[in-house]
Backbone and ligand atoms as CSV (ligand in chain L), in Angstrom:
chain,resi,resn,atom,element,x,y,z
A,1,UNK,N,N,99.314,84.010,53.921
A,1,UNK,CA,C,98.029,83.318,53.965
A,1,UNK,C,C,97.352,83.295,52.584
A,2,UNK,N,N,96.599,82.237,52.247
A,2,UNK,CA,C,95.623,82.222,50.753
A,2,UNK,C,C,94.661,81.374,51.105
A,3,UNK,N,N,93.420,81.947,50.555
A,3,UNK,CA,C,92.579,81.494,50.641
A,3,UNK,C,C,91.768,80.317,50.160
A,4,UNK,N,N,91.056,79.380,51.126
A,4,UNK,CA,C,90.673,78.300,50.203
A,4,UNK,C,C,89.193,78.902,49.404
A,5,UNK,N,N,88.464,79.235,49.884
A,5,UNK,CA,C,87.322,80.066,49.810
A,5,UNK,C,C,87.427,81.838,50.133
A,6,UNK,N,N,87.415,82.300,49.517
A,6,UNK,CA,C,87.662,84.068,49.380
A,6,UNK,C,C,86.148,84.507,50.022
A,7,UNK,N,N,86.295,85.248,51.234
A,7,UNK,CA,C,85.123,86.175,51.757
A,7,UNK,C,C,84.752,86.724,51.060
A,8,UNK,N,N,83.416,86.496,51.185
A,8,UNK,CA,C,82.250,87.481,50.295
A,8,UNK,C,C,82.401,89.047,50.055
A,9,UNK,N,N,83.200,89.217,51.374
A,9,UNK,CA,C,82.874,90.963,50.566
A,9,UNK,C,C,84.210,91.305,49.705
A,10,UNK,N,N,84.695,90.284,49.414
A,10,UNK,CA,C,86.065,90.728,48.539
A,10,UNK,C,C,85.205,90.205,47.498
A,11,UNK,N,N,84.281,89.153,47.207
A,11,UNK,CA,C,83.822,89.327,45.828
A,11,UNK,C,C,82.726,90.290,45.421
A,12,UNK,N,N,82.265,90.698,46.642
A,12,UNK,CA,C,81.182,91.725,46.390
A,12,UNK,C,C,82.196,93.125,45.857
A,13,UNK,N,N,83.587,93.354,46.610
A,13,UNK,CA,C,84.037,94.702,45.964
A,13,UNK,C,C,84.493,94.401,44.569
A,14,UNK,N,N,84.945,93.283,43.920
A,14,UNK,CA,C,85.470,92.861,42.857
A,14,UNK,C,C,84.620,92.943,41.538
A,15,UNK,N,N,83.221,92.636,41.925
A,15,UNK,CA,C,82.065,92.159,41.071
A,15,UNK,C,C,81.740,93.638,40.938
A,16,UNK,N,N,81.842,94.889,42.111
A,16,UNK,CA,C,81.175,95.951,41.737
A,16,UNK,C,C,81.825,96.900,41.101
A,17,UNK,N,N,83.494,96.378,41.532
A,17,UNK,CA,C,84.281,97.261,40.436
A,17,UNK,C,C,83.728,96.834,38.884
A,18,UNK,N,N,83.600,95.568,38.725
A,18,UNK,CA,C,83.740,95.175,37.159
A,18,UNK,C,C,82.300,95.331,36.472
A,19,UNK,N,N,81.478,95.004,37.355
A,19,UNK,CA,C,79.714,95.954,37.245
A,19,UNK,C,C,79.691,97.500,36.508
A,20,UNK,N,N,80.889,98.073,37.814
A,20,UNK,CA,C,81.109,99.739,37.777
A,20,UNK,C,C,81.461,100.066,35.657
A,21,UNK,N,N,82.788,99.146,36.129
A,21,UNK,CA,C,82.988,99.499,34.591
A,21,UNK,C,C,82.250,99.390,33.297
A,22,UNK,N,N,81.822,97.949,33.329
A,22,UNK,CA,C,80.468,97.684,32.396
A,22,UNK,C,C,79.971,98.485,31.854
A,23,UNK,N,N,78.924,99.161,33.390
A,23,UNK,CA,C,78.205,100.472,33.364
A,23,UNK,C,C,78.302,101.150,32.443
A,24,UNK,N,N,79.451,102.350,33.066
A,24,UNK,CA,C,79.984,103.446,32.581
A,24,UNK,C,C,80.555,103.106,30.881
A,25,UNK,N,N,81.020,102.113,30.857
A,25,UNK,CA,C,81.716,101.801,29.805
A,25,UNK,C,C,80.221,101.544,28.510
A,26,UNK,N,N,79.102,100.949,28.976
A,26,UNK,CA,C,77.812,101.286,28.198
A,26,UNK,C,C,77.406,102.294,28.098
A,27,UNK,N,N,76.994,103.385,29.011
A,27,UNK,CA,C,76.667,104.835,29.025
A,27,UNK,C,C,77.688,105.590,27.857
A,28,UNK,N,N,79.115,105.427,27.818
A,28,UNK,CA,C,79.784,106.099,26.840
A,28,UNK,C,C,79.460,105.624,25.101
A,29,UNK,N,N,79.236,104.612,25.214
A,29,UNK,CA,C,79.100,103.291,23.831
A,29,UNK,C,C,78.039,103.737,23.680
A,30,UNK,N,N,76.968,103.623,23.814
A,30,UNK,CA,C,75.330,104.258,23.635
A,30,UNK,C,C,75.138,105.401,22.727
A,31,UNK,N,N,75.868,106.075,23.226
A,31,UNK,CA,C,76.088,107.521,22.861
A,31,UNK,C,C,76.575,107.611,21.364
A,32,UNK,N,N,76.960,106.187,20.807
A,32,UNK,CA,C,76.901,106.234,19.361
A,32,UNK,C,C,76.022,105.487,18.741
A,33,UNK,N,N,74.562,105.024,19.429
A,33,UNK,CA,C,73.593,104.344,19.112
A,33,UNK,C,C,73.645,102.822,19.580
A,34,UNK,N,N,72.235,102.705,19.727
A,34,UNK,CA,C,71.861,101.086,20.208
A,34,UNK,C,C,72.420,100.046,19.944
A,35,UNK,N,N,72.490,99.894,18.347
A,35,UNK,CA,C,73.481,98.652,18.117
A,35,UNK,C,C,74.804,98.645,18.354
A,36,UNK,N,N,75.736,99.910,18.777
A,36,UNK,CA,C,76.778,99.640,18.995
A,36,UNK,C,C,76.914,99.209,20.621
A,37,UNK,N,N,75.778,99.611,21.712
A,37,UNK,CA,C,75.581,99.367,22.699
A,37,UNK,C,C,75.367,97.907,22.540
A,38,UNK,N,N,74.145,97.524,21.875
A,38,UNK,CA,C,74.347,96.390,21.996
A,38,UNK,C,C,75.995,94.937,21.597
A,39,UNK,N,N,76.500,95.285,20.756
A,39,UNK,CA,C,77.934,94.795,20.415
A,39,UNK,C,C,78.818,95.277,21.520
A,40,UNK,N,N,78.323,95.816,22.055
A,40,UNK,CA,C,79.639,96.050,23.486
A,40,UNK,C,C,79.157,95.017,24.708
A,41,UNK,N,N,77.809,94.919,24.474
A,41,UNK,CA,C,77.194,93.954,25.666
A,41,UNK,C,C,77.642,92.388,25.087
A,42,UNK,N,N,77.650,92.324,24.261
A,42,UNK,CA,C,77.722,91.166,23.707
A,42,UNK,C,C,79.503,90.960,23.455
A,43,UNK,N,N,80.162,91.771,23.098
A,43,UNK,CA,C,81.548,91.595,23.486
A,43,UNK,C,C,81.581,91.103,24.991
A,44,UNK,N,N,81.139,91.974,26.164
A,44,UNK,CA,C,81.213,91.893,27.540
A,44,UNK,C,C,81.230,90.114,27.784
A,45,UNK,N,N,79.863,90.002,27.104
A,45,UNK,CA,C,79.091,88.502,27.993
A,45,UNK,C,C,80.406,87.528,26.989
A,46,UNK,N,N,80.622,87.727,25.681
A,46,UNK,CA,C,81.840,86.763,25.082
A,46,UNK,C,C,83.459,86.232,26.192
A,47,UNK,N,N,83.605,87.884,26.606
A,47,UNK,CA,C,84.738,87.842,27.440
A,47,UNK,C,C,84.539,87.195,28.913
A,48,UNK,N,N,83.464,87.322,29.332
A,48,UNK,CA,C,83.069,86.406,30.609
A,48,UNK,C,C,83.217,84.744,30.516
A,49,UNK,N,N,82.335,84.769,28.631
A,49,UNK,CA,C,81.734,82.798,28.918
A,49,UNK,C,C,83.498,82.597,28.120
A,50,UNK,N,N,84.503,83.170,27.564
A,50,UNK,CA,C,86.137,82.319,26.903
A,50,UNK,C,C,86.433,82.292,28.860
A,51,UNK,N,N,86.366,83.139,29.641
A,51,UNK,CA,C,87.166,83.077,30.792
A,51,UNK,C,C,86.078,81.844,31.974
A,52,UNK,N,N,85.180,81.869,32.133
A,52,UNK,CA,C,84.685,80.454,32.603
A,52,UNK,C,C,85.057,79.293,31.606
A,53,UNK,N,N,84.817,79.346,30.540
A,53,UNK,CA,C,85.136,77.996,29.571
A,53,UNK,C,C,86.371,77.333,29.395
A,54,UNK,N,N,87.551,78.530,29.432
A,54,UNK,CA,C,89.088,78.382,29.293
A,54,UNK,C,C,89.972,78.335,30.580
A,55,UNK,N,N,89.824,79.226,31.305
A,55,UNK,CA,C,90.458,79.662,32.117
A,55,UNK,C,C,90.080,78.872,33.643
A,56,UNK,N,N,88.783,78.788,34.003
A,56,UNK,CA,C,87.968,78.611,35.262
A,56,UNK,C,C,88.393,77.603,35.324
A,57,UNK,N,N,87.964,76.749,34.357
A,57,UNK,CA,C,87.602,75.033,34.475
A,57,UNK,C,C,89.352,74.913,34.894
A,58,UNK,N,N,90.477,75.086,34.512
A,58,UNK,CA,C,91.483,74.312,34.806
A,58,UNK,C,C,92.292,75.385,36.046
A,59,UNK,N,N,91.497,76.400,36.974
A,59,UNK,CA,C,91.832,77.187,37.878
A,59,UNK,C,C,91.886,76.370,39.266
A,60,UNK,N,N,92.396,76.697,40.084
A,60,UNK,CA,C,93.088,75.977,41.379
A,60,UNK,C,C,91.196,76.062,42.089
A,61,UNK,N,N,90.752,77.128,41.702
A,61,UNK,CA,C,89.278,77.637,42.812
A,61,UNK,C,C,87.695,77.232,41.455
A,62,UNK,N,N,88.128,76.091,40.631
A,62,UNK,CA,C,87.053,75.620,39.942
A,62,UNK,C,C,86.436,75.029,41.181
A,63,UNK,N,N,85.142,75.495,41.209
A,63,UNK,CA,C,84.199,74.478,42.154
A,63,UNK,C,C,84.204,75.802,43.358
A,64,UNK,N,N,85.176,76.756,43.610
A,64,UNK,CA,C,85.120,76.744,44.766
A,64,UNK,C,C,85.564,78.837,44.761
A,65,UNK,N,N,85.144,78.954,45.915
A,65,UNK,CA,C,84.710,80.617,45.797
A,65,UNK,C,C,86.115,81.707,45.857
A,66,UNK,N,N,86.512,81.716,44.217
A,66,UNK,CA,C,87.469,82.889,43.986
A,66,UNK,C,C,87.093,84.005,44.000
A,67,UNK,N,N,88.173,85.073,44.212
A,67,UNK,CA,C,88.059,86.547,44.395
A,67,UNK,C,C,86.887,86.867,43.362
A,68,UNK,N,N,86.525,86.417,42.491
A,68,UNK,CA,C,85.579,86.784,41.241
A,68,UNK,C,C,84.027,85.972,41.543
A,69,UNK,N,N,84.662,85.095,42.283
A,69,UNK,CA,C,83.042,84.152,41.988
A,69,UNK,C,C,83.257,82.974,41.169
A,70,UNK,N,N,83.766,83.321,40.025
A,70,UNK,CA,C,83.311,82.417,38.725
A,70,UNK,C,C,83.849,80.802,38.851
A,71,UNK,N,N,84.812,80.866,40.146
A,71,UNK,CA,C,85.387,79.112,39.681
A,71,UNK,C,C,83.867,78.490,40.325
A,72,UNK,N,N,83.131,78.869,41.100
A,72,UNK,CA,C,82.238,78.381,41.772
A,72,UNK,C,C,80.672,78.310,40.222
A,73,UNK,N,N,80.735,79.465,39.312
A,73,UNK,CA,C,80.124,79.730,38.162
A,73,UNK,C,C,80.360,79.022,37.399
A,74,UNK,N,N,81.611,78.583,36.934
A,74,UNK,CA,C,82.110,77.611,36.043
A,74,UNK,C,C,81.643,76.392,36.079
A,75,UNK,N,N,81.787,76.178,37.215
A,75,UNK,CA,C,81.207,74.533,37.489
A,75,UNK,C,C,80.104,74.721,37.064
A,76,UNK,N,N,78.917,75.052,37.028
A,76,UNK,CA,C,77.426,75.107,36.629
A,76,UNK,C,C,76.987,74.818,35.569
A,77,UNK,N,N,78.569,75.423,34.854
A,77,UNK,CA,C,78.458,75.029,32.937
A,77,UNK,C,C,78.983,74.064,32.236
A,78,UNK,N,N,80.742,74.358,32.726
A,78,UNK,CA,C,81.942,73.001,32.535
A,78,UNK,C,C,82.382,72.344,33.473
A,79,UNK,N,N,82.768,71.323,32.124
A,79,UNK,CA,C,83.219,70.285,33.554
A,79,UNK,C,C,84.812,70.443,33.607
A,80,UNK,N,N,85.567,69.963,34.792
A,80,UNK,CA,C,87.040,70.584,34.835
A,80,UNK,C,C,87.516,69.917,34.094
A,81,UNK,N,N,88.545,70.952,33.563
A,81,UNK,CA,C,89.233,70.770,33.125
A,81,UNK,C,C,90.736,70.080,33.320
A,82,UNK,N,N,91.993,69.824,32.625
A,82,UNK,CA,C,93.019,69.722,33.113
A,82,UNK,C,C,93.856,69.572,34.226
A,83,UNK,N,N,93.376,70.609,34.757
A,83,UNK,CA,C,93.687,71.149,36.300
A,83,UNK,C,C,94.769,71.945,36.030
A,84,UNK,N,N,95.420,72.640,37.646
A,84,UNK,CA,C,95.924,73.424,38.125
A,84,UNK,C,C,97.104,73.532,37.297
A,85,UNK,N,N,98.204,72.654,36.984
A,85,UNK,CA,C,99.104,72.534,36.820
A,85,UNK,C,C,99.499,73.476,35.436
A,86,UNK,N,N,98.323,72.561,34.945
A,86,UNK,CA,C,98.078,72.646,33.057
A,86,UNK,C,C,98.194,74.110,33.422
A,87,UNK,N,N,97.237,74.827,33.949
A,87,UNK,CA,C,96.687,76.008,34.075
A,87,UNK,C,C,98.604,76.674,34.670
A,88,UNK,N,N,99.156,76.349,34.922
A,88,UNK,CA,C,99.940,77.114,35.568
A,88,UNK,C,C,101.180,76.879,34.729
A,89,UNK,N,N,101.337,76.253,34.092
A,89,UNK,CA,C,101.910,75.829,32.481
A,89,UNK,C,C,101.984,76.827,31.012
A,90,UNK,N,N,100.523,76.935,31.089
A,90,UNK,CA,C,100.149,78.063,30.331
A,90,UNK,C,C,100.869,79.704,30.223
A,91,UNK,N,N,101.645,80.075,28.846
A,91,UNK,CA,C,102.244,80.702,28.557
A,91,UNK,C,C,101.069,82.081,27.577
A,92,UNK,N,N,100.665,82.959,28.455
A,92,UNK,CA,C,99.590,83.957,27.669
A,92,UNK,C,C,100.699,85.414,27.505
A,93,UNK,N,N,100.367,85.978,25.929
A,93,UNK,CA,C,101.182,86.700,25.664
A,93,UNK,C,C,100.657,88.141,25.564
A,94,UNK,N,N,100.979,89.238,25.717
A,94,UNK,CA,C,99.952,90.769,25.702
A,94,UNK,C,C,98.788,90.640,24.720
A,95,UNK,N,N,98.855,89.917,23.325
A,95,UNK,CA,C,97.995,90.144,22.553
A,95,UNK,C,C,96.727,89.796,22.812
A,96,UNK,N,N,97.086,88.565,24.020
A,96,UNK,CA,C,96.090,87.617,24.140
A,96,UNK,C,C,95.039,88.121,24.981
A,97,UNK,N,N,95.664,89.163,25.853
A,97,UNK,CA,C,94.763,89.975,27.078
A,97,UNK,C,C,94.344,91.658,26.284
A,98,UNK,N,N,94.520,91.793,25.238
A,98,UNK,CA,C,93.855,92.897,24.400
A,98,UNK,C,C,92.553,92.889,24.534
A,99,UNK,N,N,91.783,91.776,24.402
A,99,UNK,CA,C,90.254,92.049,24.023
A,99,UNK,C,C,89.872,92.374,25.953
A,100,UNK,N,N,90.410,92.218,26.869
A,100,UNK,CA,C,90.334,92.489,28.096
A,100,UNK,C,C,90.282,93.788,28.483
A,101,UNK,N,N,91.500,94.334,27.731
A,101,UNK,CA,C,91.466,95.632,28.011
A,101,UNK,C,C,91.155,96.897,27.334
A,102,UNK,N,N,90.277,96.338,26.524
A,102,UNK,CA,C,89.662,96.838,25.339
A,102,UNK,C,C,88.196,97.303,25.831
A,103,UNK,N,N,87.407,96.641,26.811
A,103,UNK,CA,C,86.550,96.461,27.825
A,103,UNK,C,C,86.280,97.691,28.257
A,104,UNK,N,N,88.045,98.607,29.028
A,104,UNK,CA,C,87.906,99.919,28.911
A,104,UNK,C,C,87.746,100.853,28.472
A,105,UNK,N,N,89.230,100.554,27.134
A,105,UNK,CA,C,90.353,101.444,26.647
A,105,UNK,C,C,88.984,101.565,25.154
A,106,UNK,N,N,87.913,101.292,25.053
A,106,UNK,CA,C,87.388,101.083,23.557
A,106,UNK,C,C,86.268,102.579,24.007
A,107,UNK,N,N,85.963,102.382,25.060
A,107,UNK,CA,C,84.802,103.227,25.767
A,107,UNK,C,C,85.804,104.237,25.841
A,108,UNK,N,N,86.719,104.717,26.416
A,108,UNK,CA,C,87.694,105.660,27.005
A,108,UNK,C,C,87.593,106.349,25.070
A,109,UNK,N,N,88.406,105.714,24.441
A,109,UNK,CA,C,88.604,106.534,23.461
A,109,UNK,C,C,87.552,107.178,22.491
A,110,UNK,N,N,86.504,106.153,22.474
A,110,UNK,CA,C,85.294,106.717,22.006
A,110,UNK,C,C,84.972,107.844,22.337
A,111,UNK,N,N,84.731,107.913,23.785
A,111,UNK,CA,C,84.335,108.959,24.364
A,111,UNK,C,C,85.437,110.112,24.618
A,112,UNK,N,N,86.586,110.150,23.888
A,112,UNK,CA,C,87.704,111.300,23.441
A,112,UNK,C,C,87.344,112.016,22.323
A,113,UNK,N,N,86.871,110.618,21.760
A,113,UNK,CA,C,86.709,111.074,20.421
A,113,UNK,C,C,85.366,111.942,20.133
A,114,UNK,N,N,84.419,111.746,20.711
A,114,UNK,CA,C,82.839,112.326,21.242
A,114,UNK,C,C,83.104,113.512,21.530
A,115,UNK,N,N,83.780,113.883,22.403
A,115,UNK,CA,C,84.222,115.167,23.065
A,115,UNK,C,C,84.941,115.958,22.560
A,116,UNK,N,N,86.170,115.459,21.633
A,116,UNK,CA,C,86.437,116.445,20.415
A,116,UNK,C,C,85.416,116.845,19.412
A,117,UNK,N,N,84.408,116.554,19.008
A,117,UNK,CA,C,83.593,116.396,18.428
A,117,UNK,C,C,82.311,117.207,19.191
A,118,UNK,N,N,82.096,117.069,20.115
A,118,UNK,CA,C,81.395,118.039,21.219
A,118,UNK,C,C,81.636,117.935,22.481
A,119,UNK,N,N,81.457,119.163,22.899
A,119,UNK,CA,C,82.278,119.194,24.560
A,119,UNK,C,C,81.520,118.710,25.363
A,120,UNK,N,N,81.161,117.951,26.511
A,120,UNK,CA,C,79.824,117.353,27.402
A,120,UNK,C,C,80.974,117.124,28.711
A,121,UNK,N,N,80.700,118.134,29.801
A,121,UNK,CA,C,81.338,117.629,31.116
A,121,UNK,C,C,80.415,116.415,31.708
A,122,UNK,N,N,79.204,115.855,32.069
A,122,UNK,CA,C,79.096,114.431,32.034
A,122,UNK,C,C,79.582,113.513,31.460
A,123,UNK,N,N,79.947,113.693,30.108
A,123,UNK,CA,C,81.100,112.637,29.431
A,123,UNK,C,C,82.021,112.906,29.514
A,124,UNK,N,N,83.062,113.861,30.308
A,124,UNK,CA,C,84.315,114.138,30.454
A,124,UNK,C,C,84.415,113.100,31.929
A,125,UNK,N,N,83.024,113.669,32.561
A,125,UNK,CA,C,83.248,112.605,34.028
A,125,UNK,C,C,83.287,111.493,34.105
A,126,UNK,N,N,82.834,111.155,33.210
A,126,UNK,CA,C,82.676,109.381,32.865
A,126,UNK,C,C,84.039,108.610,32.259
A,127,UNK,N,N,84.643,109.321,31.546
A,127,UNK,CA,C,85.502,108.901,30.958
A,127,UNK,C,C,86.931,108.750,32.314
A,128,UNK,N,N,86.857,110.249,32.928
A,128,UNK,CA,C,87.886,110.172,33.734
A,128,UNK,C,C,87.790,108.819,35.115
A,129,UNK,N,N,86.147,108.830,35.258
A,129,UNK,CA,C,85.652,107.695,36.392
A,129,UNK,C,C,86.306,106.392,36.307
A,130,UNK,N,N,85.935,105.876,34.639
A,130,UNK,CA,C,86.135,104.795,33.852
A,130,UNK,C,C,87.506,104.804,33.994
A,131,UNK,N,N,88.672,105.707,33.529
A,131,UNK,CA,C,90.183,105.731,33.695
A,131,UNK,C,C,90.032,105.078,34.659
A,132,UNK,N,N,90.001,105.976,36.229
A,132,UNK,CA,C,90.815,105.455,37.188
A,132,UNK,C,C,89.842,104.025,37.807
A,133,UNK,N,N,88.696,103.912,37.594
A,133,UNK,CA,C,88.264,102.302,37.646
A,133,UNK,C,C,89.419,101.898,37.308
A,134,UNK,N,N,89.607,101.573,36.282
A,134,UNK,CA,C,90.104,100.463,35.314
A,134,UNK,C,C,91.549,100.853,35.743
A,135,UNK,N,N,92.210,101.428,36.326
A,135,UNK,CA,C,93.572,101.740,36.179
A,135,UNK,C,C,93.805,101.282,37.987
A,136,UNK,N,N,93.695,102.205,38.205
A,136,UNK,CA,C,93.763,102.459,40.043
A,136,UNK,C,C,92.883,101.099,40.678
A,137,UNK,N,N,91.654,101.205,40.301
A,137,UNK,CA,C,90.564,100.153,40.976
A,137,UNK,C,C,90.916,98.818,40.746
A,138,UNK,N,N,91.469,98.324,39.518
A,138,UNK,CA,C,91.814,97.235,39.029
A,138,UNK,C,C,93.247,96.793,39.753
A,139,UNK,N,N,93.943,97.779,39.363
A,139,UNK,CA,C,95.341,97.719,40.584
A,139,UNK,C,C,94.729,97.140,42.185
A,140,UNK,N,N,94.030,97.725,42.601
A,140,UNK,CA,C,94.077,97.716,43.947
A,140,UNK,C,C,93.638,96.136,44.171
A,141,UNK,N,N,92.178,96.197,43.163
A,141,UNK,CA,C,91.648,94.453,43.784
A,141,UNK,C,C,92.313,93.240,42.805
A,142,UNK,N,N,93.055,93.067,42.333
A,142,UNK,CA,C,94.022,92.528,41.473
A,142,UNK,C,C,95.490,92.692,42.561
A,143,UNK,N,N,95.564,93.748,42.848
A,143,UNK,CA,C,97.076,93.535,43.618
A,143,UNK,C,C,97.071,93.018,45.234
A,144,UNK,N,N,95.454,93.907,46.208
A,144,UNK,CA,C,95.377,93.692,47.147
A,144,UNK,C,C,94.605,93.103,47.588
A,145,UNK,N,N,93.564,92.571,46.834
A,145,UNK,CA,C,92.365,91.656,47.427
A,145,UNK,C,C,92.740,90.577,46.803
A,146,UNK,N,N,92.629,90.352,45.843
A,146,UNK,CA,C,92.551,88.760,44.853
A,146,UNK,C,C,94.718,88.043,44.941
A,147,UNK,N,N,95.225,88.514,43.765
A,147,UNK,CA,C,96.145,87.879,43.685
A,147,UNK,C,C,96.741,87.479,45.158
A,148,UNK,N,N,96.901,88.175,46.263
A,148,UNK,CA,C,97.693,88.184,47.704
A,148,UNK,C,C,97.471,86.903,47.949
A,149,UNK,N,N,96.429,86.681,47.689
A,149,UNK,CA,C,95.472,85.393,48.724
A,149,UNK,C,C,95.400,84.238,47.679
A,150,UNK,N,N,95.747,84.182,46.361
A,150,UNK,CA,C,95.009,83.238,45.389
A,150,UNK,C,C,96.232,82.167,45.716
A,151,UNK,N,N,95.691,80.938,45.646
A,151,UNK,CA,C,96.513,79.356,45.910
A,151,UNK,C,C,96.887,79.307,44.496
A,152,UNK,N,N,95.896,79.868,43.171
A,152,UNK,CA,C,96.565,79.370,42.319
A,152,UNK,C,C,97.574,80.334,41.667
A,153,UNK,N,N,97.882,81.223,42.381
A,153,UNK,CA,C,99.064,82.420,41.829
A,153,UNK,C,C,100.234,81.576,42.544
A,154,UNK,N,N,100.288,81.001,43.859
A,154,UNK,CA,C,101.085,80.271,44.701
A,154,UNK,C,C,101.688,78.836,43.676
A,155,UNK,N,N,100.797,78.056,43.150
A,155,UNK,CA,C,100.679,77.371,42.009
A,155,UNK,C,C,101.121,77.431,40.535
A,156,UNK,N,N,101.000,78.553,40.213
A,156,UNK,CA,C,101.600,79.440,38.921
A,156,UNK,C,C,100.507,79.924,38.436
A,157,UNK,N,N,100.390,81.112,37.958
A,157,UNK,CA,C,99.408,81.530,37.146
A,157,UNK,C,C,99.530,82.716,35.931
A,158,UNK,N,N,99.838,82.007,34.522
A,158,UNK,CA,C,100.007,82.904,33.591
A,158,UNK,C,C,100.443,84.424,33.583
A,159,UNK,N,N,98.793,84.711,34.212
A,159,UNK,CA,C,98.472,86.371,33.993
A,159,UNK,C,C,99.571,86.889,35.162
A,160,UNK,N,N,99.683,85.912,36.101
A,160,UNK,CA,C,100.930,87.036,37.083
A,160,UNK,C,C,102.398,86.800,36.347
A,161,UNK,N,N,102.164,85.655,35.581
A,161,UNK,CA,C,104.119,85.421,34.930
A,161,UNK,C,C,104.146,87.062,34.084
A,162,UNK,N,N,102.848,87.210,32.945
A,162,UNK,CA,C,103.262,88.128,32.515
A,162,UNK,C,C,103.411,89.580,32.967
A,163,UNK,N,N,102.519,89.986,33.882
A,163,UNK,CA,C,103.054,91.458,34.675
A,163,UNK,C,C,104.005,91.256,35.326
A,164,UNK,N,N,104.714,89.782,35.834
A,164,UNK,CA,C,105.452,90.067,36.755
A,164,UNK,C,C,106.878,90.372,35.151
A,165,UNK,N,N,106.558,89.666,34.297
A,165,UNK,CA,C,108.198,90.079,33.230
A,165,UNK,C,C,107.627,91.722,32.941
A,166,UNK,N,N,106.722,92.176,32.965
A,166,UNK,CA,C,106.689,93.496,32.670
A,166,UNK,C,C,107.173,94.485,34.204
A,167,UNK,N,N,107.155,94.116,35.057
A,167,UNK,CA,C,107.785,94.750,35.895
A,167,UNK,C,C,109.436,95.238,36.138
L,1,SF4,S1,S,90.708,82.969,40.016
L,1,SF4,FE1,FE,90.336,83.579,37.909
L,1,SF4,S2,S,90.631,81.747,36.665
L,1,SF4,FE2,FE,90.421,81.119,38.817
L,1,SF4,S3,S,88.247,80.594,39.012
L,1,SF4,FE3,FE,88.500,82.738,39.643
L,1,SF4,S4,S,88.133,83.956,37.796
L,1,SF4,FE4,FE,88.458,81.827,37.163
């Protein structure tokens, strides 16, 4: 089965995982002062408006309610793109999904690096929280909520060509 429209509470758990991380992932960044907090927020909102601008507009669920929300978001801003096909055409290579996972892995190490530097079990908790978010949590609604059901993974979709050659 895939969905034409994805139930709300799969985007409500999706949105709060990626909320969750945000979060935590600001609380650690802070901790080396405001402006670097602020450049992490502003990385954040960059990586949101390339993935509505690039990605959304030529997605199978532009217009219409994906595991995330955003093909329904997209429309508000761009107009479609290409379409599905194009989108399923598209050849994205590890480098290209770095600034993605950087989201985490930038907060995670900071806050290694903080903690060698001084010991803080609230920032030990945060860091380990943030891990398994981003590791485990991301697995789960990426493997068991979103991709299962997406028409345009059925269609082709980049980001699954490449985990699936890394498998
Ligand atoms: S499934 Fe992904 S690419 Fe498609 S509309 Fe949703 S967030 Fe955008």
């Amino acid at each position: 089965m895939r969905y034409e429209n994805y139930p709300l509470w799969i985007l409500l758990v999706s949105n709060s995982l990626s909320l969750a991380i945000y979060l935590i992932g600001s609380l650690i960044v802070v901790r080396l002062g405001l402006p670097w907090l602020l450049i992490y927020l502003a990385f954040l909102l960059l990586l949101e408006f390339r993935l509505l601008k690039e990605s959304c507009i030529n997605c199978y669920y532009y217009g219409k309610r994906c595991a995330f929300g955003k093909g329904k978001l997209s429309c508000l801003f761009f107009k479609r793109g290409q379409g599905t096909e194009n989108f399923a055409k598209r050849e994205i290579r590890w480098i290209e999904i770095v600034p993605d996972m950087l989201v985490s892995f930038a907060p995670i190490i900071i806050g290694i690096i903080l903690l060698v530097i001084h010991f803080d079990w609230i920032l030990l908790l945060l860091i380990m929280i943030l891990f398994l978010l981003s590791s485990i949590g991301n697995g789960f609604v990426r493997g068991s909520l979103a991709c299962k059901y997406c028409k345009q993974q059925e269609i082709g979709c980049p980001a699954a060509k490449l985990f699936d050659k890394k498998r």
